[in-house]
C-alpha positions in Angstrom: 0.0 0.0 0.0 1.0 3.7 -0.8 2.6 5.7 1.9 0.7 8.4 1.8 -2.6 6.7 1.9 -1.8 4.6 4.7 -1.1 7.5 6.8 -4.0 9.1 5.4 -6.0 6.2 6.7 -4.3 6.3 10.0 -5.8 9.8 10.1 -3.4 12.5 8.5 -3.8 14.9 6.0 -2.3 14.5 2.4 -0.2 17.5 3.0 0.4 15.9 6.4 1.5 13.3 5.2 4.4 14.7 2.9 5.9 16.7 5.8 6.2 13.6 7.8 7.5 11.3 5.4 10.4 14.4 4.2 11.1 14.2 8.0 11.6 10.9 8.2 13.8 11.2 4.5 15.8 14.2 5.7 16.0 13.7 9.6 17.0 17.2 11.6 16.3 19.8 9.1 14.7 23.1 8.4 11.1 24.5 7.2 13.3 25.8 4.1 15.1 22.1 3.1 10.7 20.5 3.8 9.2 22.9 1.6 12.0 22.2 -1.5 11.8 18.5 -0.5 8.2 18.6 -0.7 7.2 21.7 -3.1 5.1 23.3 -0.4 4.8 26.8 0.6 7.4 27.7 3.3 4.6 29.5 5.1 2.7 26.3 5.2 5.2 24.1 6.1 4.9 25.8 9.7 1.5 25.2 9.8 1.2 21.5 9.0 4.6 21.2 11.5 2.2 22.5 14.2 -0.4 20.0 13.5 2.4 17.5 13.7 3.8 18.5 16.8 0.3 18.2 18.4 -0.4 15.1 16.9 3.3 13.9 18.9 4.6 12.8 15.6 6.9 15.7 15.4 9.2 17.6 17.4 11.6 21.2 17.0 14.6 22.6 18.5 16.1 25.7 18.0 19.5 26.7 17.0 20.8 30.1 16.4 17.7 31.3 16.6 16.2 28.5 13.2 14.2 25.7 14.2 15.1 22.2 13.1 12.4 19.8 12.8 12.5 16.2 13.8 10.2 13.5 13.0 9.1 10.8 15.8 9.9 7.1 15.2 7.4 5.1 13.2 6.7 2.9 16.1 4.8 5.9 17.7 1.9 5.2 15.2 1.6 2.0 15.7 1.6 3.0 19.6 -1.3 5.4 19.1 -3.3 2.9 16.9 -2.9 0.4 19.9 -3.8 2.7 22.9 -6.8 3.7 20.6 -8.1 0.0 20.1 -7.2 0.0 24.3 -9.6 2.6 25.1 -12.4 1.5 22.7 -12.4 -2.3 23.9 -13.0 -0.3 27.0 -16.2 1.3 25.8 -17.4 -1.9 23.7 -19.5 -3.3 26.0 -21.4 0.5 26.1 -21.3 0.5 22.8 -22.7 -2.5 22.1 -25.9 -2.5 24.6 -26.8 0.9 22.7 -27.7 -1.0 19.0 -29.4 -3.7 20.8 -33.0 -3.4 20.0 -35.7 -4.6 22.7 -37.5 -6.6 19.7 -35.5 -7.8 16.4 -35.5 -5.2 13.6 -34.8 -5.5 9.8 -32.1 -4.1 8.8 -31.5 -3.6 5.0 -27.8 -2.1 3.7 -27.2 -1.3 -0.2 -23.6 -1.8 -1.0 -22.4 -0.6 -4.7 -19.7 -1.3 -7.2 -16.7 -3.7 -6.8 -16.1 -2.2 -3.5 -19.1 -2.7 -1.8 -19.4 -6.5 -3.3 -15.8 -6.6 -1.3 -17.3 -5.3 1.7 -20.1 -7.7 2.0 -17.5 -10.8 1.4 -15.5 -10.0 3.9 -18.7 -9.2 6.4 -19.1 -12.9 5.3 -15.7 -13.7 6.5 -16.0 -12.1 9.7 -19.0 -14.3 11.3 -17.1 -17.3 10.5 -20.1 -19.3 10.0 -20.9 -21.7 7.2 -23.4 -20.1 4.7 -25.1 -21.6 1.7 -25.7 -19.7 -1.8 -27.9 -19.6 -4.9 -27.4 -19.1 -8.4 -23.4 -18.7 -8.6 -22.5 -18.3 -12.3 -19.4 -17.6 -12.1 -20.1 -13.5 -11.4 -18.0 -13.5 -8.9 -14.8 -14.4 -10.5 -15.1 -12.7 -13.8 -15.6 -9.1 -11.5 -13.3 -9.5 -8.8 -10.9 -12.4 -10.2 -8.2 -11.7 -7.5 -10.7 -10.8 -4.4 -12.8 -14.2 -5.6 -9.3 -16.5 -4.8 -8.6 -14.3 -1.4 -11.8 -14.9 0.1 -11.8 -18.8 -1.0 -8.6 -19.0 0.8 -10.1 -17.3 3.7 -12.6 -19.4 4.1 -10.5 -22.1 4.1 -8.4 -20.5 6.9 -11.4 -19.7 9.0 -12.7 -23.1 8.3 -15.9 -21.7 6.7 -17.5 -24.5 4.5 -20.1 -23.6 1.8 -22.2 -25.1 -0.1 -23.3 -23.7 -3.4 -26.4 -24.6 -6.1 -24.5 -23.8 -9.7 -25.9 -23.7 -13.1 -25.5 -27.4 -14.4 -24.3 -25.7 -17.7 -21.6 -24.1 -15.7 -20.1 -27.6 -14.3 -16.5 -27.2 -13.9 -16.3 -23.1 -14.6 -16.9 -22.0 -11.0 -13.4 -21.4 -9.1 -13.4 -23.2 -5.4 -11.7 -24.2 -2.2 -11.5 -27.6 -0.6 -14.2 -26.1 1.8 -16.7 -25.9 -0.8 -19.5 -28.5 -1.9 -21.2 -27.9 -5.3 -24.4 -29.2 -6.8 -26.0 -28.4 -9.8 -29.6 -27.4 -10.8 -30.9 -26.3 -14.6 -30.9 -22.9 -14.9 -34.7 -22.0 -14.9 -34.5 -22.8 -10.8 -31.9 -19.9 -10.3 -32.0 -16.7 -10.5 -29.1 -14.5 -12.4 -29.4 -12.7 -8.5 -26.4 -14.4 -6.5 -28.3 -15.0 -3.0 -25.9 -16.0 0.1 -27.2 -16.7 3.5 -24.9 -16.7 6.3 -26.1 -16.4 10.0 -29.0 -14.0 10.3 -28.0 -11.9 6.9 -29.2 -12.7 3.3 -26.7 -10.9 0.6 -28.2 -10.1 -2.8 -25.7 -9.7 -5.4 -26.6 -7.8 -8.6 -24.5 -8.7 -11.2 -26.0 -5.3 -13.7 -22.8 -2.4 -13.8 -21.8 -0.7 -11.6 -23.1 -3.9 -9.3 -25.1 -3.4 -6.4 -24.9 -6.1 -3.0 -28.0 -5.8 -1.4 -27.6 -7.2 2.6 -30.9 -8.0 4.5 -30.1 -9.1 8.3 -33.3 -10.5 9.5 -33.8 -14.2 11.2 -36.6 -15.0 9.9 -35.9 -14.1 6.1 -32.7 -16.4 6.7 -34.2 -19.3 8.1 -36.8 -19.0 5.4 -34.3 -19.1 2.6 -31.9 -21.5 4.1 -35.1 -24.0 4.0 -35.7 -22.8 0.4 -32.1 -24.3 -0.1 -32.1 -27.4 1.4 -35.3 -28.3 -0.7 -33.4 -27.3 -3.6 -29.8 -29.0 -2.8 -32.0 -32.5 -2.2 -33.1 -32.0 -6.1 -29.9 -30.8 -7.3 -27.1 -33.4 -8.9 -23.7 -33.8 -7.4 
C-alpha cells in the first residue's frame, strides 16, 4: 500500500502526510530544506509542523535562533493505533448494549460497485459461519478475479465450508476451495441474482454495472431461505 494513503488512513492529511515522510527522508532539518523537498509553501510548512507536533509525531529545537524539525519514530503510530483499540475495547460493551434493540429489527444495507461487493464478502468472513448460496455463475470471478481466490482462501483459513447450487451448464467453470460442496440445478430454478445466507443476513448480489450487494439481516428471512435451499440441494445433482 501507498505511503501516503496509509497515513492518510491512520488519520493525516495529504499535506500531512508529505511533511512527515520528508522528515523521516531528511532527519534534523529546516522549514526551508521541507518545503523544497516537498514543493510546499514555506509558510505552510509551519503550519502542518504545528499539526504534527500536536499530533506527537513531530518535534523542534532551535538553533541560532532557526528551528530544526524532527520526525518521531514510526513505532509511535503503531503506539497510538494500539492505545486507541485500548480505550475502545474499554467502551465496547457501552457500545454494544446501545444497538441492541428490545425486539429484532430488519435491517437492510445497499452496498455498490466492486467495493461494496468486497465489503459484503468480507462481512461474510467475519462471522465465521458456514453459509449456503444460490445461483453462482461464475459473477464472482469474472468481477473481482483476484478478491474471488482471497476470500476462498479465507474461508479455508477460518474453516468456513459452503455449499453452493450452480448452473448445471456451468459444471467445472466456477473457481473453489476444498471447503466448498457444489451441486447443480438447470438454470430456470436460479435466479441470475447471486443470493448468500450466512447467519442471520441474506446478501443479494446484482450482477447489472456498476453492481449493487444488497444485505438483509433479519432471522426469519434467513431461516426462510436456508429451507428454500435445502429443498433445492435435495433436487440438485452432485
Amino acid at each position: 500500500m501507498e505511503l501516503t494513503k496509509l497515513l492518510q488512513d491512520l488519520g493525516l492529511e495529504e499535506k500531512e502526510c508529505k511533511v512527515y515522510l520528508a522528515l523521516l527522508q531528511l532527519g534534523e532539518t529546516t522549514a526551508t530544506k521541507i518545503s523544497e523537498k516537498t514543493n510546499l509553501d514555506r509558510t505552510l510548512i509551519y503550519q502542518l509542523t504545528n499539526k504534527l507536533i500536536e499530533k506527537g509525531l513531530v518535534s523542534y529545537i532551535i538553533k541560532n535562533n532557526v528551528k530544526y524539525f524532527s520526525s518521531a519514530n514510526p513505532k509511535k503510530l503503531l503506539q497510538d493505533l494500539k492505545e486507541k483499540e485500548l480505550k475502545l475495547q474499554e467502551v465496547m460493551p457501552e457500545l454494544i448494549n446501545l444497538t441492541k434493540a428490545k425486539e429484532e429489527e430488519t435491517r437492510v444495507e445497499i452496498f455498490r460497485g466492486k467495493e461494496g461487493l468486497k465489503a459484503v464478502l468480507k462481512d461474510l468472513i467475519r462471522t465465521k459461519k458456514d453459509y449456503v448460496a444460490f445461483g453462482e455463475e461464475g459473477r464472482f470471478q469474472q468481477v473481482l478475479p483476484i478478491d474471488i481466490h482471497q476470500f476462498l482462501n479465507q474461508i479455508v483459513k477460518n474453516n468456513i465450508h459452503e455449499k453452493v447450487l450452480v448452473r448445471e451448464d456451468l459444471r467445472g467453470i466456477v473457481v473453489s476451495s476444498k471447503n466448498s460442496e457444489f451441486r447443480y440445478l438447470p438454470k430456470e430454478y436460479l435466479s441470475p441474482v447471486t443470493i448468500a445466507v450466512y447467519g442471520n443476513k441474506v446478501a443479494n448480489f446484482i450482477w447489472t454495472s456498476p453492481y449493487y450487494a444488497i444485505l438483509t439481516e433479519n432471522k426469519e428471512i434467513a431461516n426462510s431461505l436456508r429451507s428454500q435451499f435445502n429443498a433445492l440441494w435435495k433436487l440438485a445433482k452432485k
